[in-house]
PAZAPA-4460 file (N, C-alpha, C; in steps of 0.05 Angstrom, whole numbers, plus 32768, in hexadecimal, padded with zeros to 4 digits):
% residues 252
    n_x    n_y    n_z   ca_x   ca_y   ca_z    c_x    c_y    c_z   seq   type   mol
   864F   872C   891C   8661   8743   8921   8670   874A   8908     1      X     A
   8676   8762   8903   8682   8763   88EA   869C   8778   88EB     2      X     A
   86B3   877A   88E8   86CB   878F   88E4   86D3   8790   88CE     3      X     A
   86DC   87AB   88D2   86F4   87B4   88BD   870D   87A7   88C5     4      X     A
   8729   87A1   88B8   8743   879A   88BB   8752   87AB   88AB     5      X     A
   8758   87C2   88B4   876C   87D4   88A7   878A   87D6   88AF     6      X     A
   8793   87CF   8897   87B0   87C0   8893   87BE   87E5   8898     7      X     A
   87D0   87EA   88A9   87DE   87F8   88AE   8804   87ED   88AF     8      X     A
   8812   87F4   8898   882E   87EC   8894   883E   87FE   888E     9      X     A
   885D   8802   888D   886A   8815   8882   886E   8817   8865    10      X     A
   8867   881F   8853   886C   8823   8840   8892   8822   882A    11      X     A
   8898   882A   8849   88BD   8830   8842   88C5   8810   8840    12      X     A
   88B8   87FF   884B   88BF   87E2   8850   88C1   87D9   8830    13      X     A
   88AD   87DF   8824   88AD   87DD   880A   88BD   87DF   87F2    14      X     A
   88C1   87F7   8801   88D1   8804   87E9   88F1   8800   87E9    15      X     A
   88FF   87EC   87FB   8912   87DC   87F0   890D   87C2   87FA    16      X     A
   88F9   87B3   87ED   88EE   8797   87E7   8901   878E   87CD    17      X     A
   8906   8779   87C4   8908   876F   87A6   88EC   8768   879E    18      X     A
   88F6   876C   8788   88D3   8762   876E   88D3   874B   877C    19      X     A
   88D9   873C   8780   88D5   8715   8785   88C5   8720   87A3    20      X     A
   88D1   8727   87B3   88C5   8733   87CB   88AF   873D   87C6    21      X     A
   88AC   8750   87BD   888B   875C   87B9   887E   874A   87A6    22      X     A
   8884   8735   87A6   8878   8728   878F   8868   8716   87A2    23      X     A
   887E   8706   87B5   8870   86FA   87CE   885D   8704   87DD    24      X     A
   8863   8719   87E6   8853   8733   87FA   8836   8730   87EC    25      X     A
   882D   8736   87D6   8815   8736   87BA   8809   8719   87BE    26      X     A
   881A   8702   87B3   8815   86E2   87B3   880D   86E9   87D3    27      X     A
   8816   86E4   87E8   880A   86E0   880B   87E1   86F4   8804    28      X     A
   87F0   8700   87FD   87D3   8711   8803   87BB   8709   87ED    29      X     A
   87BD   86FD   87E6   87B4   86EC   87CC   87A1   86D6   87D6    30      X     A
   87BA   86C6   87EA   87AE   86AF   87F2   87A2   86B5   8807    31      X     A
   87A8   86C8   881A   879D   86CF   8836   8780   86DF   8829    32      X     A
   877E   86EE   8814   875C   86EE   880E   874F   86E1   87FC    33      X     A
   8757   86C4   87F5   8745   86B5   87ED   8745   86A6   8805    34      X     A
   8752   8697   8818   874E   868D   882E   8735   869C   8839    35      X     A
   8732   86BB   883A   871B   86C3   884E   8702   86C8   883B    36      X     A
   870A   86CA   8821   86EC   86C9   880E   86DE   86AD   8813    37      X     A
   86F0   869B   880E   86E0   8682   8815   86D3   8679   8826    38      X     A
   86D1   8683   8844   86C4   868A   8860   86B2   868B   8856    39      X     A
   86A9   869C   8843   868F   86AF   883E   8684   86C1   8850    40      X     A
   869A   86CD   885C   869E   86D9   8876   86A3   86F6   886C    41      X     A
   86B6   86F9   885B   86BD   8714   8850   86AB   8725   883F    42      X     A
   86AB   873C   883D   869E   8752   883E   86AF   8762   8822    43      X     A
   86B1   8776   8823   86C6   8788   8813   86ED   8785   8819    44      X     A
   86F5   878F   8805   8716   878B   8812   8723   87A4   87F7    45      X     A
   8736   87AB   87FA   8749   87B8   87E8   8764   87C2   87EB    46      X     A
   876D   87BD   87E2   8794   87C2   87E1   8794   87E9   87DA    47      X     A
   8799   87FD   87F2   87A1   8819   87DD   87BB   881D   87CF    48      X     A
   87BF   882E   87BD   87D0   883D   87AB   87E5   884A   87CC    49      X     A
   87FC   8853   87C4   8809   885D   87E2   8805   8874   87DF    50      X     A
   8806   887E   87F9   87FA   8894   880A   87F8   88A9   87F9    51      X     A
   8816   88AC   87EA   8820   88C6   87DD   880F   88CB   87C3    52      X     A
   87FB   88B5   87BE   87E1   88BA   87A6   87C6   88C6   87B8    53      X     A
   87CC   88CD   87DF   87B5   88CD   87E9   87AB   88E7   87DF    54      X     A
   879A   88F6   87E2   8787   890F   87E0   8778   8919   87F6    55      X     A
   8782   892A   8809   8765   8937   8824   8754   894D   881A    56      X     A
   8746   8944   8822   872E   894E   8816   8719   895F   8839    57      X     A
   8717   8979   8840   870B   8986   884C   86F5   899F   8843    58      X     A
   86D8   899D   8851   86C8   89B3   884F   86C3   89C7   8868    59      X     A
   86C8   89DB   8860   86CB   89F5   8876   86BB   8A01   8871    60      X     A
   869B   8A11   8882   8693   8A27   8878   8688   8A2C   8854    61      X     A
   8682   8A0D   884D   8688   8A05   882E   8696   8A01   8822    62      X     A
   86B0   8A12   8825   86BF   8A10   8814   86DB   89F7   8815    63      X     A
   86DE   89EE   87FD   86EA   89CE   87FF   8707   89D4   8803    64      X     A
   871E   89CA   880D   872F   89CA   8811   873A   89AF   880A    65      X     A
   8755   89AF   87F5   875F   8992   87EF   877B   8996   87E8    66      X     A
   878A   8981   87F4   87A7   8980   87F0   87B0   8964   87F0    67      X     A
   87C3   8969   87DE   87D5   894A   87DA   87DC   8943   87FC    68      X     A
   87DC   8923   87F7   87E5   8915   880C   87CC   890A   8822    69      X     A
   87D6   88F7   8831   87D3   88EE   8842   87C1   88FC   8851    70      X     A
   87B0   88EC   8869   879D   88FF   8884   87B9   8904   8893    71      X     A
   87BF   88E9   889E   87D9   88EE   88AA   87EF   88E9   88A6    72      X     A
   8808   88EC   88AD   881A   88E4   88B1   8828   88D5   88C4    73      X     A
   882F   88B5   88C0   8839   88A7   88D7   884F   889D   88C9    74      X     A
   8859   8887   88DF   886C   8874   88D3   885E   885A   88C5    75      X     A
   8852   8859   88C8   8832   883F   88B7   881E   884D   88AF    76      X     A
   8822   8847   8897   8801   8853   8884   87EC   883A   887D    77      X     A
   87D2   8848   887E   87C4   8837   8877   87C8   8828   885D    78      X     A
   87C2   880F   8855   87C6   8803   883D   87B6   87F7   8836    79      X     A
   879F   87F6   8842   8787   87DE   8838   877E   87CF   8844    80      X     A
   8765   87C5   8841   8755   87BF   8857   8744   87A0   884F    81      X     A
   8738   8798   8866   8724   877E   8861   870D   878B   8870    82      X     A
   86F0   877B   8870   86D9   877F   8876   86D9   8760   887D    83      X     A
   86CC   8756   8895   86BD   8741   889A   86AA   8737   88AD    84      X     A
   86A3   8721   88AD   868E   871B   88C0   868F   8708   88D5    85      X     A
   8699   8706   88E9   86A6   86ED   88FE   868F   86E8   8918    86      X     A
   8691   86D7   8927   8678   86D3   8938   8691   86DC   894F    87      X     A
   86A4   86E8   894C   86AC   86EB   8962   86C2   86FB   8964    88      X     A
   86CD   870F   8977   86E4   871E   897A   86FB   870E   8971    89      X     A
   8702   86F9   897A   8711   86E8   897E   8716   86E8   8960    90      X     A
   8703   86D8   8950   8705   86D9   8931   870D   86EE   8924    91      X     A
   8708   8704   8922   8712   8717   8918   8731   8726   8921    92      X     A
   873A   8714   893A   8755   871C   893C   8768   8706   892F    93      X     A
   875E   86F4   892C   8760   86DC   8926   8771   86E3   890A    94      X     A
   875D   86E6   88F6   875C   86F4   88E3   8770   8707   88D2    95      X     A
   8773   8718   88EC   8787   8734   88E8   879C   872A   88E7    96      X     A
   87A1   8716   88FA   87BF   870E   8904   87CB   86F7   88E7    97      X     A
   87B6   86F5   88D5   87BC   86EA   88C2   87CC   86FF   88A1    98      X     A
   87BE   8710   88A9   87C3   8729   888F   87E5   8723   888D    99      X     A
   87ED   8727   8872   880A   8724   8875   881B   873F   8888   100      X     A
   8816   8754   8883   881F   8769   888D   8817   8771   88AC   101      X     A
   8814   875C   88B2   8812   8758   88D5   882D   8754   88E6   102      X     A
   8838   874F   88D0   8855   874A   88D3   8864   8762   88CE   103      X     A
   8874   8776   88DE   887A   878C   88D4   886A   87A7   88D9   104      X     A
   8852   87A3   88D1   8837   87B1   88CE   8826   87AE   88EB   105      X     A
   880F   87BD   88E4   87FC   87BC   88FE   87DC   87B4   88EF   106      X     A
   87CC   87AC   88F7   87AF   87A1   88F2   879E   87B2   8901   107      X     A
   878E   87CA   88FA   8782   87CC   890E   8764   87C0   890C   108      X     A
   875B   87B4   8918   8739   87A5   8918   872E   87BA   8929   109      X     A
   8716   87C6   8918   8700   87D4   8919   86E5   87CA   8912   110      X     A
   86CD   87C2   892C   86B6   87C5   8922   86A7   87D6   891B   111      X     A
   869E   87C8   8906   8684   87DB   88F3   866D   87DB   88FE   112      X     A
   8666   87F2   88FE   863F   87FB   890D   8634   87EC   88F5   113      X     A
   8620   87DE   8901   860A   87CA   88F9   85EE   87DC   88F3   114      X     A
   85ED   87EC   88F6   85D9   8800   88E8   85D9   881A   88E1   115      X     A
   85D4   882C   88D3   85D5   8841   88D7   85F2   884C   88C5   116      X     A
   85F8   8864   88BA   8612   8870   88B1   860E   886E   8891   117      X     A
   8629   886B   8887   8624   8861   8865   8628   8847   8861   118      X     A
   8631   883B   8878   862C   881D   8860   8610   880A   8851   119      X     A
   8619   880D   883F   85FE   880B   882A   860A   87F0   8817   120      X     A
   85F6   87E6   880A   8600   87D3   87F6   8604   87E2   87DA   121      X     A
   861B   87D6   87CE   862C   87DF   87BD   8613   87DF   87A4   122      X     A
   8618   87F8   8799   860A   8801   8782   860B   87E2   8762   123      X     A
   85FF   87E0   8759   85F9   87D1   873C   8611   87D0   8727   124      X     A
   8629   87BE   8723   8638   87CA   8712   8636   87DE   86FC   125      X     A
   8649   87F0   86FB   863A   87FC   86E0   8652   8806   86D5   126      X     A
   8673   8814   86E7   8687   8811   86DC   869E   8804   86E3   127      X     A
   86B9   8803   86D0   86C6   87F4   86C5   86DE   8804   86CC   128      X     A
   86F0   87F8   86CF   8719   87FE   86DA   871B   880E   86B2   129      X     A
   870F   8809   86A3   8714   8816   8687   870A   882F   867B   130      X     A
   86FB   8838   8697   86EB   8855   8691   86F1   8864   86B0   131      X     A
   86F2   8854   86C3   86ED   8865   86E4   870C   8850   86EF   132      X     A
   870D   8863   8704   8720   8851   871B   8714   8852   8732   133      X     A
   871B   883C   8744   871B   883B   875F   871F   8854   8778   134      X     A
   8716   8859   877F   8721   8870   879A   870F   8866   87B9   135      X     A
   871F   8865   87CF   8716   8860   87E9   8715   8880   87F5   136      X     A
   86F7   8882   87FE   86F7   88A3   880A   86F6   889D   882A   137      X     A
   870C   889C   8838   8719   88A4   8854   870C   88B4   8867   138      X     A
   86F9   88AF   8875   86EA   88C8   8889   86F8   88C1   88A2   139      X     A
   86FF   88DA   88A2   8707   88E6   88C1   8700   88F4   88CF   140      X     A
   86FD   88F8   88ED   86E8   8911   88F6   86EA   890C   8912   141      X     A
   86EC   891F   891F   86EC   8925   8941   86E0   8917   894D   142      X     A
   86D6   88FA   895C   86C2   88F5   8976   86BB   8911   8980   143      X     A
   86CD   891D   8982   86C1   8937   8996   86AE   8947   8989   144      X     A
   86B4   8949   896A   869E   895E   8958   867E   8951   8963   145      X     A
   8679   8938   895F   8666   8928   895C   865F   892E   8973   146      X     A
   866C   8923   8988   8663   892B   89A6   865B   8946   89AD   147      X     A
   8659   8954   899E   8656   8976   89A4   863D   897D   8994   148      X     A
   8631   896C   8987   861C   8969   897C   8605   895D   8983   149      X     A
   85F0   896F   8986   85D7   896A   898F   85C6   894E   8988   150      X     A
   85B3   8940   8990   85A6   892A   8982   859B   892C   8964   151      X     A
   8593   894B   8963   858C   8956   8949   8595   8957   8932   152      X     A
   85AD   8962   8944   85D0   896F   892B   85D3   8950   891E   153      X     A
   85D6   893B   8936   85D9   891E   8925   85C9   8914   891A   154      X     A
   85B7   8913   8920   85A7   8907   8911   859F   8916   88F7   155      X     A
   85AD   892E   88F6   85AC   8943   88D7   85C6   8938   88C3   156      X     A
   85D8   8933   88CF   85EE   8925   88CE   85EF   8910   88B9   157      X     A
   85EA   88F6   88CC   85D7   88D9   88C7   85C9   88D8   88A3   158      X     A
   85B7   88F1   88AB   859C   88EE   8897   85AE   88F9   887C   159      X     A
   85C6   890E   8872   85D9   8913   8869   85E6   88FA   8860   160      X     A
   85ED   88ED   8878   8603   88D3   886C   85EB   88C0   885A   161      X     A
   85D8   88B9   8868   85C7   88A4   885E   85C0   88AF   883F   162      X     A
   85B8   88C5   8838   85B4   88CF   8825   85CD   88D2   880B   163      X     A
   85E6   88DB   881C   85FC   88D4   8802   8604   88C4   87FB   164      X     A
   8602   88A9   8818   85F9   888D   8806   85EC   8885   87F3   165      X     A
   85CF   888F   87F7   85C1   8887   87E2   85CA   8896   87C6   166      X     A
   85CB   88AB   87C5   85D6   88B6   87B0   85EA   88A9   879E   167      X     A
   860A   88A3   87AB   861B   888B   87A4   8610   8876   8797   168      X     A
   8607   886D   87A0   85F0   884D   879D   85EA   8850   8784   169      X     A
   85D3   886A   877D   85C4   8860   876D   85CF   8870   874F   170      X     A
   85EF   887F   874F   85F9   8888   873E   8606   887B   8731   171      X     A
   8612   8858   8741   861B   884A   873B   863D   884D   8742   172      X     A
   863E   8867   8754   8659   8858   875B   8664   8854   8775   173      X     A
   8657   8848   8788   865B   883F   879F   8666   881B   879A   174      X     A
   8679   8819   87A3   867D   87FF   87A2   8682   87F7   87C5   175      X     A
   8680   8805   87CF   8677   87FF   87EC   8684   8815   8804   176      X     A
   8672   8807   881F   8678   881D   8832   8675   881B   884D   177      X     A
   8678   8823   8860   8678   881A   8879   8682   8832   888E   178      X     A
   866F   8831   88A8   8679   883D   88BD   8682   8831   88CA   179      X     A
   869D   8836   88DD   86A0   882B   88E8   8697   8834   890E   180      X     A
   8695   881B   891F   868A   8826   8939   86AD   8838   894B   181      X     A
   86AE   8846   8960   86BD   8856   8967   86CF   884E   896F   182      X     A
   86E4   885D   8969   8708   8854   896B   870E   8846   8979   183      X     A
   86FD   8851   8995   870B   883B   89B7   8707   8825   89B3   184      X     A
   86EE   881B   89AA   86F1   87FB   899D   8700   87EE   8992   185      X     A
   8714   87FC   8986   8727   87EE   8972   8742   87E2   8981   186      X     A
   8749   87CD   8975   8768   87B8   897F   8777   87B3   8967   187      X     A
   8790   87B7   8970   87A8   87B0   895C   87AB   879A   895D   188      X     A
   87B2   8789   8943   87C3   8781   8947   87D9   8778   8935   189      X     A
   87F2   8770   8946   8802   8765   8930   881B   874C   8932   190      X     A
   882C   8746   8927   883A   8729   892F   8859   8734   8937   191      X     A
   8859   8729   8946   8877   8724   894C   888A   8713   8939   192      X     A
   889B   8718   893D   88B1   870B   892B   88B3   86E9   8933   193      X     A
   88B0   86E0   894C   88A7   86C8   8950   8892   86BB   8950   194      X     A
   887F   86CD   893D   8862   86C3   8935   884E   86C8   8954   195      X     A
   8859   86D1   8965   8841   86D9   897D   8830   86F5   8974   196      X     A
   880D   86ED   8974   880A   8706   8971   8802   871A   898B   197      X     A
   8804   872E   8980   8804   8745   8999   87EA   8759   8995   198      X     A
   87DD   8757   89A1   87B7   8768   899B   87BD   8782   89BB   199      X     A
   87BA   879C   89A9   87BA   87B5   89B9   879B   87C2   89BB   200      X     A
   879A   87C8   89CC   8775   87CE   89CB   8786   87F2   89C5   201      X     A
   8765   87FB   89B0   8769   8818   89A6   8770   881D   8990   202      X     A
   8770   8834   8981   876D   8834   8965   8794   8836   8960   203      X     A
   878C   882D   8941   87AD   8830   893B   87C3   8842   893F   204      X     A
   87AC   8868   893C   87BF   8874   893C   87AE   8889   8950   205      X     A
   87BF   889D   8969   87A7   88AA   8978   87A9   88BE   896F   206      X     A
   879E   88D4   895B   8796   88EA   894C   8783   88F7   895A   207      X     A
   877E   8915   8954   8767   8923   8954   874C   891B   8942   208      X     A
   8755   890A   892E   8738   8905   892A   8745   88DF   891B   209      X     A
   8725   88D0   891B   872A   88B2   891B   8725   88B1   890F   210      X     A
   8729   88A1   88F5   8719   888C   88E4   86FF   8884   88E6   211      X     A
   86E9   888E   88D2   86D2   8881   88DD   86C1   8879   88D0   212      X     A
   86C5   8879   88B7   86B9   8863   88A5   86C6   886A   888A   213      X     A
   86B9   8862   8872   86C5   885D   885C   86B8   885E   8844   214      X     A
   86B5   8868   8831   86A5   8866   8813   86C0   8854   87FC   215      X     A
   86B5   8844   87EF   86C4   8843   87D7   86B5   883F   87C1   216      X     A
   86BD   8855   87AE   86B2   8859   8797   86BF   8856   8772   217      X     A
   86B0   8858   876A   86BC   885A   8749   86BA   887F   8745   218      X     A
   86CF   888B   8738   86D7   88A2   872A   86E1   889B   871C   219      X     A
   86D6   88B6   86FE   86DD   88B7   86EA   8705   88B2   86EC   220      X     A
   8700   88CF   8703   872B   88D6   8708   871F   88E0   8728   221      X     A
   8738   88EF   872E   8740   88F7   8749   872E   890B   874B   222      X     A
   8726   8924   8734   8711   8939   873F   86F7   8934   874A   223      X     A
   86EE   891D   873A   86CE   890C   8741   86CC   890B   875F   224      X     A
   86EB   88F5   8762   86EF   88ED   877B   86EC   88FB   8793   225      X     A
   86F8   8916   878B   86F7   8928   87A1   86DF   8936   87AC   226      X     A
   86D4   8936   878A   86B9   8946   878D   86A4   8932   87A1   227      X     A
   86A9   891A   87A5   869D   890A   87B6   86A4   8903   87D0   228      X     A
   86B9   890E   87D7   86CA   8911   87F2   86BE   8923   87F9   229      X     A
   86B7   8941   87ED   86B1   895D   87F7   868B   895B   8804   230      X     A
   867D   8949   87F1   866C   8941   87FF   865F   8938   880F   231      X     A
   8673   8923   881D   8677   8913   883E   8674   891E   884B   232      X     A
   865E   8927   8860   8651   8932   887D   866A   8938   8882   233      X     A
   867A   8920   888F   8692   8929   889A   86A6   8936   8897   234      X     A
   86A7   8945   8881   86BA   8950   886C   86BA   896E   8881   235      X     A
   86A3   896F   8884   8698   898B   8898   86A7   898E   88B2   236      X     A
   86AD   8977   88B3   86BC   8978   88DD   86D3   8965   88DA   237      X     A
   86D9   895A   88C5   86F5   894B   88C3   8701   894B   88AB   238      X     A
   870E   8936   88A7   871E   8936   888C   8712   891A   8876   239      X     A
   870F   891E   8869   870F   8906   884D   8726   88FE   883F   240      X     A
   8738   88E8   8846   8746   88DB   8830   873C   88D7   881E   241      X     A
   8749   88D8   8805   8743   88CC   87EF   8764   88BB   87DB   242      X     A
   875A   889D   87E6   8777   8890   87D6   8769   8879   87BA   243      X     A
   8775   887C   87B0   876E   886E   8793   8774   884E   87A3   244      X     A
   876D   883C   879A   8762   8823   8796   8777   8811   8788   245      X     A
   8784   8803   8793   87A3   87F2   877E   878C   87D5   8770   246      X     A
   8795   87D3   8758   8788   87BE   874B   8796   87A6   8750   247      X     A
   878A   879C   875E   879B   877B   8768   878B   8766   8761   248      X     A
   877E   8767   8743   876E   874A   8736   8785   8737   8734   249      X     A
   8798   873C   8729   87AF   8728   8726   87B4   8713   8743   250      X     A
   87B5   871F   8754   87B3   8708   8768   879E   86FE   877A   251      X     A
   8787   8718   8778   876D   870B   878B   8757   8703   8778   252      X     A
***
């Protein structure tokens, strides 16, 4: 079985931390993913840049539409995520309830579709943090659009996604990707202040459109980035985040 763990926290919590504090917060998350690299269980992971570096990215009728900020607005923004592989529900809550920001924060655990969508294996190194940066491209999009769509329409869809995968792949800047399976599946969770954890079935946040899978790529800068957001099938019936990628070699 395999999930996503997307770390959902307040950002404002942050921002009157002391350095020694965020220093800890960095060190915890450090050890909590080398603890799950060593499993050999884990998959992809990444820390984002905050919200206010995000980019939406929409296609209408062709024409692209993009504005600073965020898909949404809540009181918890997304912040970064894990990928892994557990033989069991149980494990993967297991897991969540470990993230530092479970505390404060919310976890939401999402399984990933096991066939089919963009997740593809990550393209051949080819660039470098000294020429390109990091960016996570955010797909969002109606259940309902999809549902209103013929076997055809999807599977026109599908053959679209599978294809701008490959494209990514073999341009060299996919560093990975994943659909995820549908919102109702998804459980929170997060810790109580007396260390009890608390698991909510349903996605983190209830929107008009869900989270539903993910590209992360190398760009030159932010225009590249976008120009690869505007591409996403989904871009057509939802929205594309696009958040830059925080460099956290120093502690993972």
């Amino acid at each position: 079985m395999q999930y996503v763990l997307l770390i959902h926290a307040a950002e404002s919590r942050y921002a009157t931390t002391t350095p020694a504090e965020g220093e800890a917060v960095l060190q915890a998350y450090g050890a909590y993913t080398h603890d799950l690299f060593a499993t050999g269980r884990a998959g992809d992971c990444a820390a984002l840049e905050p919200t206010h570096t995000a980019t939406s990215v929409r296609v209408r009728e062709g024409k692209r539409a993009v504005k600073d900020g965020p898909f949404a607005e809540t009181r918890e923004q997304l912040g970064g995520y894990y990928s892994l592989r557990t033989e069991s529900d149980e494990e993967a809550l297991a897991w969540a309830a470990r993230i530092p920001d479970a505390r404060g924060g919310t976890i939401e655990v999402r399984p990933l579709v096991a066939m089919g969508g963009p997740g593809v294996d990550a393209a051949p190194a080819k660039f470098t943090r000294a020429t390109h940066k990091e960016y996570l491209l955010l797909i969002y999009d109606a259940p309902a659009a999809w549902g209103a769509m013929s076997d055809a329409e999807r599977g026109a869809m599908f053959s679209r996604y599978n294809q701008f995968s490959k494209d990514l792949r073999a341009s060299g800047h996919l560093v990975a990707g994943e659909q995820l399976d549908a919102a109702t599946k998804a459980r929170n969770v997060s810790v109580a202040a007396d260390g009890a954890r608390v698991v909510r079935d349903g996605p983190f946040a209830e929107t008009r459109e869900q989270l539903g899978g993910y590209y992360r790529v190398w760009a030159r800068d932010l225009d590249e980035a976008i120009a690869f957001a505007a591409r996403i099938p989904s871009a057509e019936i939802g929205t594309v985040e696009v958040r830059p990628v925080m460099n956290t070699d120093a502690y993972v």
